[in-house]
N, CA, C and O atoms as a GROMACS GRO file, in nm:
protein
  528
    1UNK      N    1   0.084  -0.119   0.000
    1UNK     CA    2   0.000   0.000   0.000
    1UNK      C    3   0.088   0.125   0.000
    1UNK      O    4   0.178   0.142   0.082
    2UNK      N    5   0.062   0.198  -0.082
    2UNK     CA    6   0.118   0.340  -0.062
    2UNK      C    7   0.134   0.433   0.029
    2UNK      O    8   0.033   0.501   0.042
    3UNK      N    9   0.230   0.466   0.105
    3UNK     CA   10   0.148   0.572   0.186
    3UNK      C   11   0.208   0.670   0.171
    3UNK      O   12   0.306   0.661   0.096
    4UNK      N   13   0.173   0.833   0.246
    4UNK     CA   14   0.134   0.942   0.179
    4UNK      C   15   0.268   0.996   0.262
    4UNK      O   16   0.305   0.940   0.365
    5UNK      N   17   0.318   1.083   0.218
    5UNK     CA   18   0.418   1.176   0.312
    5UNK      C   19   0.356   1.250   0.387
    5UNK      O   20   0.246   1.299   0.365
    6UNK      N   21   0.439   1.268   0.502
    6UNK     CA   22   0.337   1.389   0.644
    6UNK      C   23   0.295   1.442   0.604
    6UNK      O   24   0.172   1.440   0.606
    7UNK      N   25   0.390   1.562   0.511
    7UNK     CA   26   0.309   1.721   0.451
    7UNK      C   27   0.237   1.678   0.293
    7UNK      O   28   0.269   1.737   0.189
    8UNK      N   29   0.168   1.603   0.296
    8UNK     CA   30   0.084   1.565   0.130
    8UNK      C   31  -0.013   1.654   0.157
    8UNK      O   32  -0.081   1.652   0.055
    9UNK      N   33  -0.078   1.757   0.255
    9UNK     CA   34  -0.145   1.852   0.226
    9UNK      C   35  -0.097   1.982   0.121
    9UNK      O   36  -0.153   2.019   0.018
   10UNK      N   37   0.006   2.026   0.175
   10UNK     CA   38   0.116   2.107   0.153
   10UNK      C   39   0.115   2.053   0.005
   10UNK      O   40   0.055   2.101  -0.091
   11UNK      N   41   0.200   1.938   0.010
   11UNK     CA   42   0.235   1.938  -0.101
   11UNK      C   43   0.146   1.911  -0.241
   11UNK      O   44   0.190   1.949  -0.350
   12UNK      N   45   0.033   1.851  -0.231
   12UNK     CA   46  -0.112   1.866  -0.308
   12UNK      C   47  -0.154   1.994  -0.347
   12UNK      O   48  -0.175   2.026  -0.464
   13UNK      N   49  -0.169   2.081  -0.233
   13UNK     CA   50  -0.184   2.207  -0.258
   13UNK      C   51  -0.158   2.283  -0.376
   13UNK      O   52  -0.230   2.333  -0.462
   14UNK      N   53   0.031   2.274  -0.346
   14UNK     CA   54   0.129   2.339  -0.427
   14UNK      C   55   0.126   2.278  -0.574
   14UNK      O   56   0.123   2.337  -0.681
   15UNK      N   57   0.128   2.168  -0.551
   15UNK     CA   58   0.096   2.058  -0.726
   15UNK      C   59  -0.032   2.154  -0.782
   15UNK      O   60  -0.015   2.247  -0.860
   16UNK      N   61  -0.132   2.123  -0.739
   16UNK     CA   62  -0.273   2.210  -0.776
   16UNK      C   63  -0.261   2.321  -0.798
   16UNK      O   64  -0.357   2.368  -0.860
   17UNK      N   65  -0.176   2.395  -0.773
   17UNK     CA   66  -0.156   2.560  -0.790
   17UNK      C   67  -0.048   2.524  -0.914
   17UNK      O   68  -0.065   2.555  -1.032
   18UNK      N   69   0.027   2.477  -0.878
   18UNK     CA   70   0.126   2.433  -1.022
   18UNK      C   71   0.030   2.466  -1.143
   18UNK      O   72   0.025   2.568  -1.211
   19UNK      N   73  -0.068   2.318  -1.153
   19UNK     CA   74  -0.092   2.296  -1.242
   19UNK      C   75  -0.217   2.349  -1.285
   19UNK      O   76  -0.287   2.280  -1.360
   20UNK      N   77  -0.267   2.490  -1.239
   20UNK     CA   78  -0.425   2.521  -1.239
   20UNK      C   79  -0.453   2.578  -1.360
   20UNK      O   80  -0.565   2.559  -1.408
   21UNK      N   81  -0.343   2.669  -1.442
   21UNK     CA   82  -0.323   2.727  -1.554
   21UNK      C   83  -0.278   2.629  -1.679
   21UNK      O   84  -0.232   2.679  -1.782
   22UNK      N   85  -0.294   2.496  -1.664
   22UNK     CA   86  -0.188   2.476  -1.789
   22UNK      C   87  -0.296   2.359  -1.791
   22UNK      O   88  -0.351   2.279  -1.716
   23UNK      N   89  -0.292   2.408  -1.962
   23UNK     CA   90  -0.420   2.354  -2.025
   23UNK      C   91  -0.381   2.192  -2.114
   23UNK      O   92  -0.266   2.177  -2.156
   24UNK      N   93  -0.489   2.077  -2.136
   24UNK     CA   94  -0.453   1.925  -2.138
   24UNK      C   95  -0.372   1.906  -2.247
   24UNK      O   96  -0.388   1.958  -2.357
   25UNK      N   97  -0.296   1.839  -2.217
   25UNK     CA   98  -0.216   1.768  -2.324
   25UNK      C   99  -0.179   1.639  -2.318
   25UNK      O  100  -0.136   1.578  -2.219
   26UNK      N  101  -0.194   1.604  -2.414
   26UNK     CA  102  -0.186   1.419  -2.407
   26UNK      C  103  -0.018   1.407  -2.425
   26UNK      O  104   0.068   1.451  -2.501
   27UNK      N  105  -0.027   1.301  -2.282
   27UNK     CA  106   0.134   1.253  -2.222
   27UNK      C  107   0.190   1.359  -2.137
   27UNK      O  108   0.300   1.344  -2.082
   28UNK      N  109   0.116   1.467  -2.122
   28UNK     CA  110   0.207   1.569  -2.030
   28UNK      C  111   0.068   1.601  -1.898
   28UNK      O  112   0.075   1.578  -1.777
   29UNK      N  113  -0.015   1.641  -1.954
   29UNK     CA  114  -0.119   1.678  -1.894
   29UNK      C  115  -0.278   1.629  -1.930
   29UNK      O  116  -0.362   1.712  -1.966
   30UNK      N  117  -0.305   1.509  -1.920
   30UNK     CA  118  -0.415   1.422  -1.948
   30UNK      C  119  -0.491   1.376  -1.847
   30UNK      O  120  -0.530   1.482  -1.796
   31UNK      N  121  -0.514   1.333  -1.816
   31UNK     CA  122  -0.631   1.290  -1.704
   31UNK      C  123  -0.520   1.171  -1.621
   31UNK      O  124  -0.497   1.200  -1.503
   32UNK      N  125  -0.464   1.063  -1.667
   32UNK     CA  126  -0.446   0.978  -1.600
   32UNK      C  127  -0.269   1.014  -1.567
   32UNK      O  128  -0.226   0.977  -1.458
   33UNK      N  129  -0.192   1.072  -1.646
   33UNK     CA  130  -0.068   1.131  -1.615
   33UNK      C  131  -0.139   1.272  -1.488
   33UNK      O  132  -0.085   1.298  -1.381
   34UNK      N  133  -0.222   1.317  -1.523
   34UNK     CA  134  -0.223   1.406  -1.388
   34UNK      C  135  -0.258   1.397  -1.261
   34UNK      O  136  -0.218   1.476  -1.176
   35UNK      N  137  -0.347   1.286  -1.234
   35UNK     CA  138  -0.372   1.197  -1.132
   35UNK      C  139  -0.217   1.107  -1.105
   35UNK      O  140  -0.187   1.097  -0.986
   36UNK      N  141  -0.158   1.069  -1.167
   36UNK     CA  142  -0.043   0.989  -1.120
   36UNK      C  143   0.048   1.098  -1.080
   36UNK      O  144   0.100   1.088  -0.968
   37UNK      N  145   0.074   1.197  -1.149
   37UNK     CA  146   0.131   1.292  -1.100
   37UNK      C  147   0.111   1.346  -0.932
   37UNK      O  148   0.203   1.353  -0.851
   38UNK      N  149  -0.032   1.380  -0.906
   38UNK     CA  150  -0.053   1.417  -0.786
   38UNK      C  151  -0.024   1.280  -0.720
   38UNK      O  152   0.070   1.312  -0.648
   39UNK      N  153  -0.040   1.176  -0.703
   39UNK     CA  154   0.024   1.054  -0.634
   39UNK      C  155   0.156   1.066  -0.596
   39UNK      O  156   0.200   1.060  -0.482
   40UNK      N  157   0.214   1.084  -0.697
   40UNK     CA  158   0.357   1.123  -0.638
   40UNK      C  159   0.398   1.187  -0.588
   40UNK      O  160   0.497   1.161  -0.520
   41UNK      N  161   0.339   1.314  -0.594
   41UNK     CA  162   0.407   1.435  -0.533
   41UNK      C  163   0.346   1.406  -0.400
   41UNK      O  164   0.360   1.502  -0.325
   42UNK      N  165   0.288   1.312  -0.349
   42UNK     CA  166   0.188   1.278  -0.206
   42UNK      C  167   0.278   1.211  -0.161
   42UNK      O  168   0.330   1.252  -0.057
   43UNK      N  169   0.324   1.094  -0.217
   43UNK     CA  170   0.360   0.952  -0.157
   43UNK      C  171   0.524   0.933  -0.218
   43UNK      O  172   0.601   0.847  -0.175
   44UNK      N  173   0.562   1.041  -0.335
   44UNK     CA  174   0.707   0.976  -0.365
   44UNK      C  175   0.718   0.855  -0.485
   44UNK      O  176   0.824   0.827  -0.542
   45UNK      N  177   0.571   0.782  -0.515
   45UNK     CA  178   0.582   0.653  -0.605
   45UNK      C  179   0.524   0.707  -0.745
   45UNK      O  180   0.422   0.771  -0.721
   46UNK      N  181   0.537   0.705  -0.811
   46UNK     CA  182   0.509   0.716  -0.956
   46UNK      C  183   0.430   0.584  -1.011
   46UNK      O  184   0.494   0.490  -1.057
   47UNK      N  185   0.235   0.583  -0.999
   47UNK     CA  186   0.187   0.494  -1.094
   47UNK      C  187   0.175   0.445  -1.204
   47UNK      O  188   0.123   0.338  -1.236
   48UNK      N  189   0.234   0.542  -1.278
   48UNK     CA  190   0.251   0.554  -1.398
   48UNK      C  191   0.344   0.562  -1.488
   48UNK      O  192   0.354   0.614  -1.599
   49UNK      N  193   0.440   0.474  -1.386
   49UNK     CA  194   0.598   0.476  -1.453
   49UNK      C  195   0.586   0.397  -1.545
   49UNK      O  196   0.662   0.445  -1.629
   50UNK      N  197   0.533   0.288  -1.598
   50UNK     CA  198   0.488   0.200  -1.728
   50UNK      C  199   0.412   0.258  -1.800
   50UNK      O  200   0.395   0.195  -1.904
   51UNK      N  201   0.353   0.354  -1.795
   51UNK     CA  202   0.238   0.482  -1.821
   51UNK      C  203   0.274   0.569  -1.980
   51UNK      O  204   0.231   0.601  -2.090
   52UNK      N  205   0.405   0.572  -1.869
   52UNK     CA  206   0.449   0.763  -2.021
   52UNK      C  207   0.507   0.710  -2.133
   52UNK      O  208   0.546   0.596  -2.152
   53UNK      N  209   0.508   0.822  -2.217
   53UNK     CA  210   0.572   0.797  -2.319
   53UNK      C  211   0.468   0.775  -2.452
   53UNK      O  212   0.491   0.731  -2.564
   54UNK      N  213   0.390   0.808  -2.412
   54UNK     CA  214   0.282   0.857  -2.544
   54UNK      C  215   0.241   0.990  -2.543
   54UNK      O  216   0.240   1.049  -2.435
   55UNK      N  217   0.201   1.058  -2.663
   55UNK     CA  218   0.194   1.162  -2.699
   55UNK      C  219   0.061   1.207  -2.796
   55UNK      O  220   0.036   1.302  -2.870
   56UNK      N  221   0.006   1.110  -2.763
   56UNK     CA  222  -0.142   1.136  -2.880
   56UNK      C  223  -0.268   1.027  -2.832
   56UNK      O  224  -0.241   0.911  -2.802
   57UNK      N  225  -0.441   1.092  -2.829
   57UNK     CA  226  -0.508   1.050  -2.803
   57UNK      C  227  -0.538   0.893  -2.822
   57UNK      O  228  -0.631   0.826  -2.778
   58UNK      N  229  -0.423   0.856  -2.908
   58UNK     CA  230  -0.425   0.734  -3.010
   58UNK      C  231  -0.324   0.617  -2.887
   58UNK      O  232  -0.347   0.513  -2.826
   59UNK      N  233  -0.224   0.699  -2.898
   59UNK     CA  234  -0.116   0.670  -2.808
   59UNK      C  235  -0.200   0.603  -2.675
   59UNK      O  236  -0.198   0.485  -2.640
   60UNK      N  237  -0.272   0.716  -2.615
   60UNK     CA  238  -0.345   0.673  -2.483
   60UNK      C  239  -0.393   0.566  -2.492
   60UNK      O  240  -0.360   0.466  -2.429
   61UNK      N  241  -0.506   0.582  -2.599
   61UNK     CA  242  -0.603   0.463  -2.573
   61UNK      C  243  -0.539   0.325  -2.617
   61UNK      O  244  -0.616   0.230  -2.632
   62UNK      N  245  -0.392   0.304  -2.641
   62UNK     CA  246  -0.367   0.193  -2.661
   62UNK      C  247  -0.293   0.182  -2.572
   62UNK      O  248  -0.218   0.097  -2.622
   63UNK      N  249  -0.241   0.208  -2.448
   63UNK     CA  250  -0.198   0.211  -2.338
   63UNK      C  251  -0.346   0.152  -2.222
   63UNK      O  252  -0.349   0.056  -2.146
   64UNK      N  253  -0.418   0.223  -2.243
   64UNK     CA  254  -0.535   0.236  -2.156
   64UNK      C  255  -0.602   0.064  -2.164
   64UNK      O  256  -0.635  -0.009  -2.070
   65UNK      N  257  -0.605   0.035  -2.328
   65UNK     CA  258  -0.619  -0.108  -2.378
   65UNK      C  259  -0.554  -0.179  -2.302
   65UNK      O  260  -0.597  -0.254  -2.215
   66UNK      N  261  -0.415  -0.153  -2.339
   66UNK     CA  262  -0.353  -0.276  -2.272
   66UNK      C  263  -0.356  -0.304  -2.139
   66UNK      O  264  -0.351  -0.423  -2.107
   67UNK      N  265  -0.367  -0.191  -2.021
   67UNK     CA  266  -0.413  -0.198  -1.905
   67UNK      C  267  -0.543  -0.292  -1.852
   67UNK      O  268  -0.546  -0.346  -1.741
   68UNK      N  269  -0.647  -0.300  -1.952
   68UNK     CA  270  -0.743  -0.317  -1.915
   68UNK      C  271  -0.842  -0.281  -1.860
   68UNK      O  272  -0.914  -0.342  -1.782
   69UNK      N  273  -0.853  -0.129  -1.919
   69UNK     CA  274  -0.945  -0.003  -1.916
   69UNK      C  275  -0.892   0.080  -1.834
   69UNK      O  276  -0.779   0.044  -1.800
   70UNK      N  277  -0.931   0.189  -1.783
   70UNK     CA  278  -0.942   0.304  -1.705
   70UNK      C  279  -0.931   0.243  -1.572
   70UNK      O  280  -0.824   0.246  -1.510
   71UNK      N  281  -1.049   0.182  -1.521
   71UNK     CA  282  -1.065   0.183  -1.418
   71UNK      C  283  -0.912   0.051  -1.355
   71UNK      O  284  -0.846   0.063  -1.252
   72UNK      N  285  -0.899  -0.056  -1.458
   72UNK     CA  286  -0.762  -0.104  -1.431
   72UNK      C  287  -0.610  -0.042  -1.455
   72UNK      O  288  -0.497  -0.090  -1.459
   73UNK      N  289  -0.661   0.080  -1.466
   73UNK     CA  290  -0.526   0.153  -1.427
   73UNK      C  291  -0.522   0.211  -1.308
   73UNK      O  292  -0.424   0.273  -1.266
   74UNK      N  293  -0.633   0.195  -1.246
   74UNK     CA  294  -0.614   0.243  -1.058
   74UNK      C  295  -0.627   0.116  -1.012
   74UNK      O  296  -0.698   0.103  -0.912
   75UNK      N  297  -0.587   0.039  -1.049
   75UNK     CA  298  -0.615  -0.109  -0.956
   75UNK      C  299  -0.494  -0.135  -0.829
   75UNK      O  300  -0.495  -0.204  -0.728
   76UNK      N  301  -0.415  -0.065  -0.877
   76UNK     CA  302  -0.289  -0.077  -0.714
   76UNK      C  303  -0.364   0.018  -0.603
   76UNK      O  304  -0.331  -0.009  -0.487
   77UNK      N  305  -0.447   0.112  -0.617
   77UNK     CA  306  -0.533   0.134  -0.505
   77UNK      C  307  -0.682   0.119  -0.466
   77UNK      O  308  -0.772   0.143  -0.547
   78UNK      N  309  -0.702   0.080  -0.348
   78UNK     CA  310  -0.806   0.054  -0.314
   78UNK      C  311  -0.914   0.065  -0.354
   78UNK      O  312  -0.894   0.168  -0.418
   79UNK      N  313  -0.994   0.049  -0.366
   79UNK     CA  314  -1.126   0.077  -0.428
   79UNK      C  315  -1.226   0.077  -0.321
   79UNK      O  316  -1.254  -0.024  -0.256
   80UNK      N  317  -1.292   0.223  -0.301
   80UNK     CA  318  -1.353   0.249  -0.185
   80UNK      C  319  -1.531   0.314  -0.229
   80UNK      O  320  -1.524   0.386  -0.328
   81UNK      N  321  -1.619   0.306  -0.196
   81UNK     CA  322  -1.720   0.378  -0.164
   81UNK      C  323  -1.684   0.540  -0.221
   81UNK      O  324  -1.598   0.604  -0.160
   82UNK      N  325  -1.760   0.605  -0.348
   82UNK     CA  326  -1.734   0.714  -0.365
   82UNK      C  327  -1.801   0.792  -0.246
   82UNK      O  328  -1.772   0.909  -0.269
   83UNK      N  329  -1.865   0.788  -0.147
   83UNK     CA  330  -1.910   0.829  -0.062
   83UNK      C  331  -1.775   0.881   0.053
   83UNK      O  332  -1.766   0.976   0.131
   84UNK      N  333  -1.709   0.799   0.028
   84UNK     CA  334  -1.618   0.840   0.114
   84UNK      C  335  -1.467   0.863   0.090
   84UNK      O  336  -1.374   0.848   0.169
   85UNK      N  337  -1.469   0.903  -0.038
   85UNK     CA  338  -1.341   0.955  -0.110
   85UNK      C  339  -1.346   1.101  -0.031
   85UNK      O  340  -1.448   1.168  -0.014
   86UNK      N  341  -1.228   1.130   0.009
   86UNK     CA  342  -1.103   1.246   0.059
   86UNK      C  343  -1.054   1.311   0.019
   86UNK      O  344  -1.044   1.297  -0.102
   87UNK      N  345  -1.006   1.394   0.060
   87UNK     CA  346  -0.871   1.510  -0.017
   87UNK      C  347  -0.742   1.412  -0.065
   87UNK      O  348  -0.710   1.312   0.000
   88UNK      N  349  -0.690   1.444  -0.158
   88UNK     CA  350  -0.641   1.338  -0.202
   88UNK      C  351  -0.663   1.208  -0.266
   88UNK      O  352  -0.567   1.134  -0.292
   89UNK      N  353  -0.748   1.186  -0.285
   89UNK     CA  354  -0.779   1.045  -0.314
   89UNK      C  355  -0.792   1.041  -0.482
   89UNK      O  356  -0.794   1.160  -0.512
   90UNK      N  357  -0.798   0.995  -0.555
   90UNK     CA  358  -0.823   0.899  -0.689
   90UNK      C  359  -0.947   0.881  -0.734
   90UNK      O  360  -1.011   0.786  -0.687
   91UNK      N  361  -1.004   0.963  -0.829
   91UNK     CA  362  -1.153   0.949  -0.832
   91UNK      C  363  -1.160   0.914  -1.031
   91UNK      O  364  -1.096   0.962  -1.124
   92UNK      N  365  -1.265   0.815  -1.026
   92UNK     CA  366  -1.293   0.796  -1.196
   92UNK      C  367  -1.442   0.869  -1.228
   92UNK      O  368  -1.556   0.847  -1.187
   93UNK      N  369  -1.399   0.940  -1.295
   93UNK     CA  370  -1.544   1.015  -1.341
   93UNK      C  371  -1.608   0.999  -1.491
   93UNK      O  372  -1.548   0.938  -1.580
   94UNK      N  373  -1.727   1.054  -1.507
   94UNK     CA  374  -1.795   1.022  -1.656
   94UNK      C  375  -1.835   1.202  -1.656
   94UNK      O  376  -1.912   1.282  -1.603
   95UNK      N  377  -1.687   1.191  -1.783
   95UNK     CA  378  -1.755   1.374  -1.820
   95UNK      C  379  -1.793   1.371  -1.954
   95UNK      O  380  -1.708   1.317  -2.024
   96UNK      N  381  -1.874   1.404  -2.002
   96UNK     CA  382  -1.898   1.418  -2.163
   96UNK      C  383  -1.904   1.301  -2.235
   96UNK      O  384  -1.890   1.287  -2.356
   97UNK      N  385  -1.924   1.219  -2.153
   97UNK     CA  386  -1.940   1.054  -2.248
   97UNK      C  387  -1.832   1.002  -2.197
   97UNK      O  388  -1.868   0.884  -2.192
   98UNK      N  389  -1.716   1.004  -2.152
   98UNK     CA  390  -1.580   0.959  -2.133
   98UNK      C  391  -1.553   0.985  -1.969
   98UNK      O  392  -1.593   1.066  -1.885
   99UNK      N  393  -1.452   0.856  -1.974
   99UNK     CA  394  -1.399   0.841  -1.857
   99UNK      C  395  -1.272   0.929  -1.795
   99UNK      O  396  -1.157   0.924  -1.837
  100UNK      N  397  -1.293   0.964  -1.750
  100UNK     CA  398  -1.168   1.063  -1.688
  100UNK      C  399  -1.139   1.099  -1.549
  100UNK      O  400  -1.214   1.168  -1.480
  101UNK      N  401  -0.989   1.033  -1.498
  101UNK     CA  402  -0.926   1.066  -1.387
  101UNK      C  403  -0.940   1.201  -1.290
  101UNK      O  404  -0.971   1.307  -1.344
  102UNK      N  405  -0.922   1.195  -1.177
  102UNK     CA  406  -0.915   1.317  -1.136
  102UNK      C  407  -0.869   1.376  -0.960
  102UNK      O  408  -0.966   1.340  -0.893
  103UNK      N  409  -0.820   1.410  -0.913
  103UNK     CA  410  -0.804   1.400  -0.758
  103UNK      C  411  -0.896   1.482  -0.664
  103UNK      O  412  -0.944   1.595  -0.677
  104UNK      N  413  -0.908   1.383  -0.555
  104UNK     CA  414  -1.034   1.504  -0.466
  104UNK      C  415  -0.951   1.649  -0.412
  104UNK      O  416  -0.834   1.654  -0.373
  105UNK      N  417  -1.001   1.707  -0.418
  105UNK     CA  418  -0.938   1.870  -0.377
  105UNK      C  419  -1.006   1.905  -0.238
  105UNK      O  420  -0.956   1.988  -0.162
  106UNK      N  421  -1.126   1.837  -0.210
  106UNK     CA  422  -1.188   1.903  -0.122
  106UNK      C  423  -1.334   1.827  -0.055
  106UNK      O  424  -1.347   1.707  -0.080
  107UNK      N  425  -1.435   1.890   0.024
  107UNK     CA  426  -1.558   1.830   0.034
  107UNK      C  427  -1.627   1.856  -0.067
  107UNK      O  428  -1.664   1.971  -0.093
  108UNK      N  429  -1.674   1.680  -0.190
  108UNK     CA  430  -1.706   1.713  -0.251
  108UNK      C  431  -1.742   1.767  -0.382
  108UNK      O  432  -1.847   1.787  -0.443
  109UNK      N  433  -1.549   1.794  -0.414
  109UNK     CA  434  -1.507   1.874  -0.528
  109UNK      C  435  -1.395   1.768  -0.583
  109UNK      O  436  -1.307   1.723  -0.511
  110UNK      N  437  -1.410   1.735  -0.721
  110UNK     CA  438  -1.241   1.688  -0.777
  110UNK      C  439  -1.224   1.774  -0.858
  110UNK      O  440  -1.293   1.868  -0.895
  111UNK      N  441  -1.133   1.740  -0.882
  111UNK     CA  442  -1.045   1.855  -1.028
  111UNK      C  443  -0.970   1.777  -1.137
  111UNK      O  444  -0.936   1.669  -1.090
  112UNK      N  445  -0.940   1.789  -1.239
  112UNK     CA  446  -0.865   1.728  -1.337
  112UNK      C  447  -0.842   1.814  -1.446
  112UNK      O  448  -0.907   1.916  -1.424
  113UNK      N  449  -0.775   1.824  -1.568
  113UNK     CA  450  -0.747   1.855  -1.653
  113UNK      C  451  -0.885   1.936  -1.777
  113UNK      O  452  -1.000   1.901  -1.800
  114UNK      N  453  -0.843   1.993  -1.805
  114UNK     CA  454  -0.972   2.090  -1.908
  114UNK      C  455  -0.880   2.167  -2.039
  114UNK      O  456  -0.764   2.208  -2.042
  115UNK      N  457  -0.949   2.166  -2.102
  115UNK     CA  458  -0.847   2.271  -2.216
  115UNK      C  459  -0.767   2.407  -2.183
  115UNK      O  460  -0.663   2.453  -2.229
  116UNK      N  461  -0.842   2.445  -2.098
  116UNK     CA  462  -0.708   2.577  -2.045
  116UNK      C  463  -0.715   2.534  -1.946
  116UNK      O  464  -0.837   2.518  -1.948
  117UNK      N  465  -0.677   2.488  -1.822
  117UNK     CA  466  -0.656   2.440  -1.700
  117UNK      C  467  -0.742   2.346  -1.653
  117UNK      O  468  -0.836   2.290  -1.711
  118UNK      N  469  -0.673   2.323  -1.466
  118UNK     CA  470  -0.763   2.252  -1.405
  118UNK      C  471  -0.938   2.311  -1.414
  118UNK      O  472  -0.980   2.427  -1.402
  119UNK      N  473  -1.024   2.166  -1.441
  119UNK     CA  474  -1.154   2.224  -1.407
  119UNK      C  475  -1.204   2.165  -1.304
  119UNK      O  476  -1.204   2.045  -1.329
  120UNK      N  477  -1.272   2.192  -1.146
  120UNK     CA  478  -1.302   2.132  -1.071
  120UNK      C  479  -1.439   2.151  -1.098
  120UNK      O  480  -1.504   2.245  -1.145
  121UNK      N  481  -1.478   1.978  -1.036
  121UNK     CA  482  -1.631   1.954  -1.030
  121UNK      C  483  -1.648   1.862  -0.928
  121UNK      O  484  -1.580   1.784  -0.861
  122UNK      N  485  -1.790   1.909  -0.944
  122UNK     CA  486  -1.888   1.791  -0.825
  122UNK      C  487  -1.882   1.690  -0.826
  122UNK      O  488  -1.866   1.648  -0.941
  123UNK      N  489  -1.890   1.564  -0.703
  123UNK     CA  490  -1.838   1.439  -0.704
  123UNK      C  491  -1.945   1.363  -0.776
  123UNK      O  492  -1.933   1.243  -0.799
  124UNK      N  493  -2.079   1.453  -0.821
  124UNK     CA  494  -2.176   1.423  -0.856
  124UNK      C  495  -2.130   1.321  -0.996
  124UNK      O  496  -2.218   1.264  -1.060
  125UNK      N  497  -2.026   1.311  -1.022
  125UNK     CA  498  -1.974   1.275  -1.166
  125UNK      C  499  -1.895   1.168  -1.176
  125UNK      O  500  -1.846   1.115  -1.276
  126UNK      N  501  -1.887   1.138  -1.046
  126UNK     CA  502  -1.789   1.019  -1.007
  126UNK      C  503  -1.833   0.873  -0.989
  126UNK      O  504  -1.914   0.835  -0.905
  127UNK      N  505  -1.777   0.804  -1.069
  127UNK     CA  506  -1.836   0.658  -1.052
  127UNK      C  507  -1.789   0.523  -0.976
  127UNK      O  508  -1.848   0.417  -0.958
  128UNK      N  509  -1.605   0.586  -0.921
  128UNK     CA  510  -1.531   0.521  -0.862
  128UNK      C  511  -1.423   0.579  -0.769
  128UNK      O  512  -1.368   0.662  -0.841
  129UNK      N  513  -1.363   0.581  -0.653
  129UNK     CA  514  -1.263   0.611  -0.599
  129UNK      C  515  -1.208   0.564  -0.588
  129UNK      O  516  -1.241   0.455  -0.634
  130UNK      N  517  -1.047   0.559  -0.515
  130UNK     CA  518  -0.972   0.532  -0.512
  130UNK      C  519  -0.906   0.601  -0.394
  130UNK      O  520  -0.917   0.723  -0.380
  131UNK      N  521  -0.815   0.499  -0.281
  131UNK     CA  522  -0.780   0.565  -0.158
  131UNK      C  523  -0.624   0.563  -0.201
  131UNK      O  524  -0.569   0.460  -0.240
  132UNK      N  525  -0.568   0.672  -0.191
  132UNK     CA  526  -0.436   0.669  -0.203
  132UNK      C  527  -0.363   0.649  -0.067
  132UNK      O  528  -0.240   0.643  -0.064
   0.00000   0.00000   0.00000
């Protein structure tokens, strides 16, 4: 199991402010590289070290394939009750027809990737968590 460094408030924070302006890009800033991203900067481990190295929507989804969907790319963490996903935690959501990663920010709220920056939304959208 992963666990989180003391200051993963702190340091979540600062990731989120990092990344609030900088709009998606596939392999740098995508849904599931930015969720692995905030993992690390929490805990130090990189989920997605078998992950990178694609660069196009095409790229992804044959990564995502070989995983064995979305939701088996969060399978090294827990799988919890979206009811009780946290700050921090790993959330799978359904935005616009599609599945997309995202981290809790708050009560309530996740955030993930949007064309010009982070967009946070209601957990209302969430179909799975994940306890980091």
């Amino acid at each position: 199991m992963t666990t989180r460094h003391s200051d993963w408030p702190e340091k979540l924070a600062a990731f989120i402010e990092a990344r609030r302006k900088r709009a998606f890009s596939w392999g740098q800033q995508d849904c599931a590289l930015f969720a692995a991203d905030a993992v690390h900067v929490m805990t130090g481990e990189d989920p997605a070290a078998e992950l990178r190295g694609y660069r196009s929507a095409s790229g992804a989804a044959k990564r995502i394939k070989q995983a064995g969907g979305m939701r088996a790319l969060a399978s090294a963490f827990p799988e919890k009750h979206v009811g009780l996903a946290q700050r921090g935690d790993l959330v799978l959501a359904e935005v616009d027809g599609r599945e997309s990663f995202g981290v809790v920010v708050g009560a309530g709220v996740w955030c993930g990737p949007g064309a010009d920056g982070l967009v946070f939304r209601s957990m209302s959208d969430v179909v799975a968590a994940f306890e980091v």
